[in-house]
C-alpha positions, 0 to 999 in steps of 0.5 A: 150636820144639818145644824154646821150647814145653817151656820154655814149659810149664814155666814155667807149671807152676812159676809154678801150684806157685808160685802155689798154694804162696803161696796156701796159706800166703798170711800172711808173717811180717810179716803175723804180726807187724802181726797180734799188734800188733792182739792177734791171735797167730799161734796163734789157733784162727781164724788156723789155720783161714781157708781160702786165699782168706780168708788171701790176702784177708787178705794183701792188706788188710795189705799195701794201700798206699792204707791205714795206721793206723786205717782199716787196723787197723780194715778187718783187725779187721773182715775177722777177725771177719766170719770169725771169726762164718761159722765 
């Protein structure tokens, strides 16, 4: 029992380091690339400085199955400059 509750424990600790470290960096390289599609670099001063739920909420727009062509370059476009505006 007490060997199943430290396995346990240390699968939810990884899975947390895990979840954080993706968090932080939520932009894959495919996210990067769709993005310079739209004219926005990887470098831009706004990228580099949306905080995690902003880049995860990002992700997340980029990556939606239920959208594609202009209604997804559209919803992204809008995301960024909502952001870019409260900075």
């Amino acid at each position: 029992m007490r060997h199943t509750v430290h396995v346990l424990y240390a699968g939810l600790v990884a899975g947390s380091l895990a979840t954080a470290a993706f968090a932080a960096d939520a932009l894959t390289q495919a996210d990067y690339r769709y993005l310079e599609t739209l004219g926005w670099s990887q470098d831009n001063t706004m990228l580099e400085q949306i905080n995690d739920s902003q880049r995860e909420m990002l992700h997340r727009l980029i990556n939606d199955p239920n959208m594609s062509g202009k209604n997804k370059e559209k919803a992204v476009n809008d995301y960024l400059n909502k952001v870019g505006n409260s900075m």
